[in-house]
N, C-alpha and C positions, 0 to 999 in steps of 0.2 A: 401600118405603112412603115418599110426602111425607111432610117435615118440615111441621105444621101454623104459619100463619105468627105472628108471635111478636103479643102484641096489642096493639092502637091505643089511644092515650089514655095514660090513667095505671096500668091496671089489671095489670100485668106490674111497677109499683114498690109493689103492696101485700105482695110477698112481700118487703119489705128485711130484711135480718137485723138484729139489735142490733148487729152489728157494723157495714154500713153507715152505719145510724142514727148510730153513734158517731162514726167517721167524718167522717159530716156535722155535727155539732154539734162538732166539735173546727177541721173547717174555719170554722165562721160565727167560730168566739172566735180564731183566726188574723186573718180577712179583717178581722174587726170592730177588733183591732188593729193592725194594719195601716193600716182603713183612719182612725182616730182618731190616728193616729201624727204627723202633718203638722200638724193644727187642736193637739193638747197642745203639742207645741215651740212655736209661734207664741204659744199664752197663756199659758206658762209663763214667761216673760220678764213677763207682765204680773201674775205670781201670780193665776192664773184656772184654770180646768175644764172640763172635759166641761156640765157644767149651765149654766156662761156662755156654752158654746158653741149649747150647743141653743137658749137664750133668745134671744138675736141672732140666729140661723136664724130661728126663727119668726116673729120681732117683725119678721124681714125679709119673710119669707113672708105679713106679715098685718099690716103698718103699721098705726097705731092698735088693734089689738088688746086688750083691758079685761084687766088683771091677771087677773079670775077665770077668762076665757078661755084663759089663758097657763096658768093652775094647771091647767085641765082637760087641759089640751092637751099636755101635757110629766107630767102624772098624779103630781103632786107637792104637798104640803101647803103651804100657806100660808106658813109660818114658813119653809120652804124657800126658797122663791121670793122671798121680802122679804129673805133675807139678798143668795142671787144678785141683785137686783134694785137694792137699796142699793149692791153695787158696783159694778155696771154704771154707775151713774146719778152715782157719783162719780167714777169713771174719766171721766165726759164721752160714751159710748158709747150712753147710752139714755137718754130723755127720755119724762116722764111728767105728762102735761097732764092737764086736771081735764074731766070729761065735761062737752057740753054739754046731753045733757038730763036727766042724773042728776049733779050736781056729788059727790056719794061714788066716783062709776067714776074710774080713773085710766085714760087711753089709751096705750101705746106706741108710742113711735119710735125708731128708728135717729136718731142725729147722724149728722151729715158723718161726724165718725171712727170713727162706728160702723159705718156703712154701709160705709166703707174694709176696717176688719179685716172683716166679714161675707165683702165680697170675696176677702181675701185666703183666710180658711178653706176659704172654697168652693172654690176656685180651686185649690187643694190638691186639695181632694177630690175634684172634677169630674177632675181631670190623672188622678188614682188611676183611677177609675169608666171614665175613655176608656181608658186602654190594655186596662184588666180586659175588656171589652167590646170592644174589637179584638181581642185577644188569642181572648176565645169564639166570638166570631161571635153574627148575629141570631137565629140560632134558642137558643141558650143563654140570649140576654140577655134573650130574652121567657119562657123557662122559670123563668131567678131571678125574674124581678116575678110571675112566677105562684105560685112555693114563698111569696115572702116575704109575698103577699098574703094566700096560704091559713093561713099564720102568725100574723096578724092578729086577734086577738078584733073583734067585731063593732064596738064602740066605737073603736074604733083604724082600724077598715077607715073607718068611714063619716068620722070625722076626714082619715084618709089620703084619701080619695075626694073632701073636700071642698076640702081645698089641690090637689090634684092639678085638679080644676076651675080652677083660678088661674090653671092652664097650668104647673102642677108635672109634666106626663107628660114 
């Protein structure tokens, strides 16, 4: 008797066990430090973080960007974001212009040095991301942006979908 042939799509990984599941979630807290490993030593030298990092990502991804935008966007309180935002802004790294048709909006920019370390972190990470994706090949590397998208709550997707509009794909 054929062996019936195995199935197309997804429907052959709804049988994962807890232990794959596991697995998997043990590989993302690996990859995730790993791939954060490169952007912490580079701000560490400057007593900075994971959330100085994301803030200058974004503020790069979205020049002039309005504080309350950045709080939505990084899903972080206020008092958060104005501590990260205060250093940024003393270190010389981030600049914060006064809106002009609402002078209460503050706008974001990258400085010169900011836009520099921006590059250097990415730069890092991008070198990380190319070999990882040499390394799988294209049909892996369109499978992760499919897992990590489905991972996504709907708010997060449509944020993701709109930088990615930017020419983020």
């Amino acid at each position: 008797m054929a062996e019936a042939p195995a199935p197309q799509g997804g429907s052959s990984l709804l049988f994962l066990t807890d232990e794959q599941l596991r697995k998997g979630i043990e590989a993302m807290f690996f990859a995730y430090r790993g791939f954060t490993a490169d952007p912490d030593r580079i701000l560490e030298g400057r007593e900075m973080g994971r959330a100085h990092h994301r803030a200058i990502h974004f503020i790069h991804r979205s020049p002039g960007t309005t504080v309350s935008n950045l709080m939505a966007l990084l899903g972080v309180t206020k008092q958060s974001l104005n501590r990260v935002l205060r250093a940024l802004i003393a270190a010389g790294l981030v600049e914060a212009r006064v809106g002009r048709r609402d002078r209460r909006e503050r706008h974001l920019y990258l400085t010169r040095e900011g836009a520099a370390l921006e590059r250097e972190l990415s730069d890092a990470q991008r070198e990380r991301m190319r070999a990882a994706y040499r390394t799988a090949g294209p049909v892996a590397v369109a499978g992760f942006r499919q897992v990590l998208e489905a991972m996504m709550d709907e708010e997060s997707r449509r944020q993701y979908e709109a930088l990615a509009g930017r020419g983020g794909q």
